[in-house]
C-alpha positions in Angstrom: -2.1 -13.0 -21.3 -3.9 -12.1 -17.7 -1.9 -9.5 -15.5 -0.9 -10.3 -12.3 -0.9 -7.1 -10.0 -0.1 -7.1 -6.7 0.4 -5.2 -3.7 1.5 -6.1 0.2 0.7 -3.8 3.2 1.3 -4.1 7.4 -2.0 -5.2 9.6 -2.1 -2.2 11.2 -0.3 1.5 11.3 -0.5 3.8 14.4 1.6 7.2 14.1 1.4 10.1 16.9 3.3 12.0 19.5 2.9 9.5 22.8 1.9 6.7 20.8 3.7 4.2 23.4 1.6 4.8 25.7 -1.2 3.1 23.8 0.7 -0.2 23.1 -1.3 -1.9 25.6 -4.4 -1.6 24.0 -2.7 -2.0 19.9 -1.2 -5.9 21.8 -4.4 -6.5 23.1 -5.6 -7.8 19.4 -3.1 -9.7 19.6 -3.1 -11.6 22.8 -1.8 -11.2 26.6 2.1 -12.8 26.6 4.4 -10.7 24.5 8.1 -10.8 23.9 10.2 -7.4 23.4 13.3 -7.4 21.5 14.9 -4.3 22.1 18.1 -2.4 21.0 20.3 -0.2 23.7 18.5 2.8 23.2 15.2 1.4 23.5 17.1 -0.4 26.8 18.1 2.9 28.6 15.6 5.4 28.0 12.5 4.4 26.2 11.3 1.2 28.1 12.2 2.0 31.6 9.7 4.6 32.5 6.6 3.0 30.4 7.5 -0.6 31.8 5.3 -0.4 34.9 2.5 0.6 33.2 2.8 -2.2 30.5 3.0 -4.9 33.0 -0.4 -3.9 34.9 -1.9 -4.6 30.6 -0.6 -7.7 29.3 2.5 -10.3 30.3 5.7 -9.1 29.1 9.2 -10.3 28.5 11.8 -7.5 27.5 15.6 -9.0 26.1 18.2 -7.4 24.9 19.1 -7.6 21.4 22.2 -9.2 20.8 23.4 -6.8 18.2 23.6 -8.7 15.1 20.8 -9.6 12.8 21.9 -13.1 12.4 20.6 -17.0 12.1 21.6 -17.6 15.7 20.3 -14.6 17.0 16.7 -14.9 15.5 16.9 -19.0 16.9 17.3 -17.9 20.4 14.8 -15.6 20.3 12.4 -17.3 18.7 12.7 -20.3 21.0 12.3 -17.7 24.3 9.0 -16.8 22.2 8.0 -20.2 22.5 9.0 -21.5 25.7 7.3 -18.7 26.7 3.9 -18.5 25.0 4.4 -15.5 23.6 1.4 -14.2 21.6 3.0 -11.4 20.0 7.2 -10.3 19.6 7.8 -6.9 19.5 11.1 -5.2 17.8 12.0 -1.8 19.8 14.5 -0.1 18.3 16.5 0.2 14.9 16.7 -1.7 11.5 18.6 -5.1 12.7 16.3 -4.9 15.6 13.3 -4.9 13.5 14.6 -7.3 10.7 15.1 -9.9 14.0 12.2 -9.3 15.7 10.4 -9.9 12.3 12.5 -13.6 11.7 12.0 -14.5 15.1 7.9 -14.1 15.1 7.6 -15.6 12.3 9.9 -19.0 13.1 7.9 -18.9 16.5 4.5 -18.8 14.5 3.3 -15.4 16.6 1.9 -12.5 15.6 4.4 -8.9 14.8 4.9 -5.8 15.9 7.3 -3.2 15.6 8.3 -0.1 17.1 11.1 1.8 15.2 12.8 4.2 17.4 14.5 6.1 14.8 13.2 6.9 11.5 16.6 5.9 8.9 15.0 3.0 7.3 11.8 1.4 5.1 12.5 -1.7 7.2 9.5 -1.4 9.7 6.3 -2.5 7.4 8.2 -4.4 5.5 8.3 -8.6 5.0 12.3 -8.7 4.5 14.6 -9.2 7.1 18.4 -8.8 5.7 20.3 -11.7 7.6 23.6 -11.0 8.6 26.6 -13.3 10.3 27.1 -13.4 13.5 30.2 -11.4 12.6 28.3 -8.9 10.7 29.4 -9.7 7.2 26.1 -9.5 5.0 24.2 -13.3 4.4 21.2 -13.2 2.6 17.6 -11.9 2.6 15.2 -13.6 4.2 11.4 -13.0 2.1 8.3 -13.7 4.8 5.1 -14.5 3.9 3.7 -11.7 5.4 4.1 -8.1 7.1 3.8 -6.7 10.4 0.6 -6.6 11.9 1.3 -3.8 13.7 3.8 -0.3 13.5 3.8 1.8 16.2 5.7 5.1 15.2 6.2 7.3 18.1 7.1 10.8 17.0 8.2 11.9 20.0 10.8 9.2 20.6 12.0 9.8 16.9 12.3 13.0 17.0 15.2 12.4 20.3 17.3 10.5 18.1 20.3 12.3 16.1 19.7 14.2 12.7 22.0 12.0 10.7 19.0 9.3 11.0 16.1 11.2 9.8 18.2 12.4 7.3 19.8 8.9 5.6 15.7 7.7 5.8 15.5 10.6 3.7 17.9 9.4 1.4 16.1 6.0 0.9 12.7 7.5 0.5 13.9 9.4 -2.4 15.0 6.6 -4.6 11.0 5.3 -4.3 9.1 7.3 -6.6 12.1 6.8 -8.9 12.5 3.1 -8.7 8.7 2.3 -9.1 8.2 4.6 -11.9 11.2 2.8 -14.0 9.5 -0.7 -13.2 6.3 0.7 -13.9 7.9 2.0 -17.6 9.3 -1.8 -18.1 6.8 -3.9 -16.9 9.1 -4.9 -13.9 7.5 -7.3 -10.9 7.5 -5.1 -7.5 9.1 -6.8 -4.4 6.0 -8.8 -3.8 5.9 -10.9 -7.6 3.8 -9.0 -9.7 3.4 -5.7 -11.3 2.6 -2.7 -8.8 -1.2 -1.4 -8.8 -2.1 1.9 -9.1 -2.1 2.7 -5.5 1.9 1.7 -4.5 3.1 3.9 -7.8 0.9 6.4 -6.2 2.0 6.3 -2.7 5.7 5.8 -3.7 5.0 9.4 -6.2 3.6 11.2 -2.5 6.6 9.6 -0.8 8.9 11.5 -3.4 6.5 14.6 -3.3 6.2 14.9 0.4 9.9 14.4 1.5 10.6 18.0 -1.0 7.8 19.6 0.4 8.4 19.1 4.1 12.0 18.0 4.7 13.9 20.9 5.2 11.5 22.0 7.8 11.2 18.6 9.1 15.5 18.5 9.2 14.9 21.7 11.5 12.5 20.5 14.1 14.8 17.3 14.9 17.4 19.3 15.4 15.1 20.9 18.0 14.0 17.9 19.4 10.2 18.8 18.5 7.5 17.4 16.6 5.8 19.5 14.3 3.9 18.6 11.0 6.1 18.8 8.7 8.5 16.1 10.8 5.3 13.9 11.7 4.9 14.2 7.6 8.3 13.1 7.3 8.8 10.5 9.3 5.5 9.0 7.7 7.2 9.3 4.2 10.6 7.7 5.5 8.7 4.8 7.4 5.0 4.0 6.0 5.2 5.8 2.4 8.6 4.7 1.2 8.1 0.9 2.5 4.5 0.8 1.0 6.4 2.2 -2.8 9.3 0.1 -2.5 7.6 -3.0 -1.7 4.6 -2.8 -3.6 6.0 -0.1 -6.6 9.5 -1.7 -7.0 13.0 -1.5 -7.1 15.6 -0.8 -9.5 18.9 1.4 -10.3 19.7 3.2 -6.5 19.4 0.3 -4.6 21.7 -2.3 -6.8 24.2 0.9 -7.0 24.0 1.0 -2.7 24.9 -2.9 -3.4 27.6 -1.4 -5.4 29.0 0.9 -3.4 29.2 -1.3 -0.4 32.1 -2.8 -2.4 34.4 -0.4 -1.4 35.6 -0.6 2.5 35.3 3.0 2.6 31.8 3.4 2.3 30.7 0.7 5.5 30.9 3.9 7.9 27.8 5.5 5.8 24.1 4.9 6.3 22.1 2.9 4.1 19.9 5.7 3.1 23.2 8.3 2.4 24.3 6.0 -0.4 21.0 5.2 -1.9 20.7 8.9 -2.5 23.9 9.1 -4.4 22.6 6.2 -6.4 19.5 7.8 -6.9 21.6 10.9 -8.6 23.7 8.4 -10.4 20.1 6.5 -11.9 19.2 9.8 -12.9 21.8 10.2 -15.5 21.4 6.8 -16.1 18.4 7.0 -16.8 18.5 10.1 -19.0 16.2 12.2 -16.6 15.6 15.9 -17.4 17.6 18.5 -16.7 15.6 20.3 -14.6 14.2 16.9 -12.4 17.8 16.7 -12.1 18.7 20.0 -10.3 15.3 19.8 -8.1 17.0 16.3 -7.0 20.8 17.8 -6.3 18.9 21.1 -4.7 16.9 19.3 -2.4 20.0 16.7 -1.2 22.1 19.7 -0.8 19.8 21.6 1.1 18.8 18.5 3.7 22.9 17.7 3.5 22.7 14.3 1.8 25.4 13.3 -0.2 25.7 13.9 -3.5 29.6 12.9 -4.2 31.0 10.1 -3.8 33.8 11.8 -1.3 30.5 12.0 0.8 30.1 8.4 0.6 33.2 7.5 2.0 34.5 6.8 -1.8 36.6 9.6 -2.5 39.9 8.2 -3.3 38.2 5.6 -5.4 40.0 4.6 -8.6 38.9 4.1 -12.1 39.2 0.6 -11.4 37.7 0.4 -8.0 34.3 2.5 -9.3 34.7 -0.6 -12.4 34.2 -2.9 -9.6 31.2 -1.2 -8.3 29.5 -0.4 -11.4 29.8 -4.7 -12.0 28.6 -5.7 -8.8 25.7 -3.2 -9.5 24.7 -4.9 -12.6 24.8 -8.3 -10.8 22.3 -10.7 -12.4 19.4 -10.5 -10.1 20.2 -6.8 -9.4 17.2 -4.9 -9.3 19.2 -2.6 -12.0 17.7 -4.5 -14.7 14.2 -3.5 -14.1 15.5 0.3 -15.5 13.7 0.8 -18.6 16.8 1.4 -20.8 20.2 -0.2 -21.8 22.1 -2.1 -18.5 25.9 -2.4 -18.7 28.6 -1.9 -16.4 30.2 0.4 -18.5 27.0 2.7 -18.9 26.7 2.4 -14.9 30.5 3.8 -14.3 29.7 6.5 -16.8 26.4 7.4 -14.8 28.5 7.3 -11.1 31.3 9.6 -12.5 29.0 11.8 -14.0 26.8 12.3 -11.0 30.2 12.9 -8.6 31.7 15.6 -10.9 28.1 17.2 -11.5 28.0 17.1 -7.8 31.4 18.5 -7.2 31.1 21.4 -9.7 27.7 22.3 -7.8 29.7 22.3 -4.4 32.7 24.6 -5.8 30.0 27.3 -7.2 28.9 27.8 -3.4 32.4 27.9 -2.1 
């Protein structure tokens, strides 16, 4: 039987402090006539000042996002792209921003870029967009046949946008190195069809190593509004590292208990990243982690303030039978769940949740 291993990366990654103001030059590979999607923020503060300068490089159309991620969104976007020539359509701003841009270039047959002004999310090198209704109820996932060519990361624009962000992107980066090391141990395909290589389990282990190492410190300097190492580290793990390891590593238990989770009405005020690190404490009982991995996992959430209750989540009146309802939806067939390398049921995933709550609770009272 031949092994099929694969691996999926974006055309191009440029990281630094000021890297905006080389944008001209990183679209000229691309062409002269670009579209920019951009998100409020990005409306406001970012483009205004760098606009003039942009305009004397290439042609350039900036629109509003229309603030949902949806199929009619990414139609009239994609047709502006068109109408207009566009070579290029850039995303400037957050997740749904990004997700559209990337749907939109793709229907319009242009090249990609994307610009993430906040660092919360794996979205930016990815080839997913998650499609949403025009009413913001989630639809599907949209798979596309290829990544960016191009992420731009400022660090000095990340590093203006609130805490809570660069925190939840934490959370998410956490659950790679776990997630690809369980596929890895079951033979489970990555997010691209086909078993991960050497090099995403690798990047997805730095990922994991690199957000202990530096995030406290990193946690610090936003706070501060300053880029320093350990945040340009960071913000490289929570962007390029984490979307590199889940793409190309894998996905398993924390992400189909976020799916989970989202059951409860509760838990819609919480990042994506904040409840993918509770169900990356939950997969760690699930998965019958040691005891110490399992207290280097609760120290370092604590100390960076990610959840690790389910109060924390927006779940804390949850009952017995609401947390049943979770723990089905998380073992969904399809769920990535089923690529853990052990026994999947809903009743072993309720026992896993509850355990990692009370575990977290107990740790909470000891510091009161």
């Amino acid at each position: 039987m031949t092994i099929k291993q694969t691996a999926i990366f974006p055309g191009r990654y440029v990281q630094s402090e000021g890297a905006l103001q080389r944008l001209g030059e990183e679209l000229e590979r691309f062409g002269k006539n670009a579209l920019i999607i951009a998100g409020g923020t990005a409306m406001e503060t970012v483009i205004p000042p760098l606009l003039p300068a942009w305009r004397e490089q290439f042609e350039v159309t900036v629109e509003p996002f229309g603030g949902e991620c949806s199929d009619d969104e990414i139609a009239r976007l994609s047709k502006m792209a068109t109408e207009r020539g566009c070579d290029v359509v850039v995303g400037l701003g957050g997740g749904k921003v990004i997700d559209t841009a990337k749907a939109a270039g793709y229907q319009a047959s242009t090249r990609v870029a994307i610009i993430p002004t906040i660092a919360s999310t794996d979205a930016p090198t990815s080839a997913v967009s998650v499609i949403y209704t025009p009413e913001g109820a989630f639809s599907r996932y949209l798979f596309l046949p290829c990544n960016p060519d191009l992420v731009l990361v400022d660090t000095q624009v990340i590093a203006q946008a609130p805490v809570r962000f660069l925190v939840a992107g934490m959370g998410d980066a956490l659950a790679t190195w776990f997630e690809a090391d369980a596929c890895q141990q079951s033979y489970s395909e990555n997010q691209c069809g086909g078993l991960g290589t050497l090099a995403g389990y690798s990047l997805a282990r730095l990922c994991y190593d690199t957000i202990l190492e530096h995030g406290a410190a990193a946690k610090v300097s936003c706070e501060q509004r300053v880029v320093t190492p350990a945040f340009s580290h960071v913000v490289e793990a929570n962007t390029l590292l984490s979307g590199l390891g889940f793409e190309s590593g894998g996905l398993a238990a924390a992400h189909s208990i976020h799916n989970g989770l989202t059951r409860l009405h509760g838990t819609h005020a919480y990042y994506h990243g904040e409840k993918v690190a509770f169900g990356v404490l939950a997969g760690l009982f699930l998965s019958d982690r040691p005891s110490e991995l399992i207290a280097e996992v609760y120290d370092f959430c604590e100390s960076i303030g990610l959840p690790t209750t389910l109060a924390e989540v927006g779940a804390e009146d949850a009952s017995d039978e609401d947390l049943e309802l979770v723990a089905e939806a998380a073992c969904a067939e399809g769920e990535t769940i089923h690529h853990e390398a052990c026994p999947i049921s809903p009743k072993v995933v309720l026992a896993a949740i509850k355990t990692a709550d009370k575990v977290g609770r107990d740790r909470r009272n000891l510091y009161v």
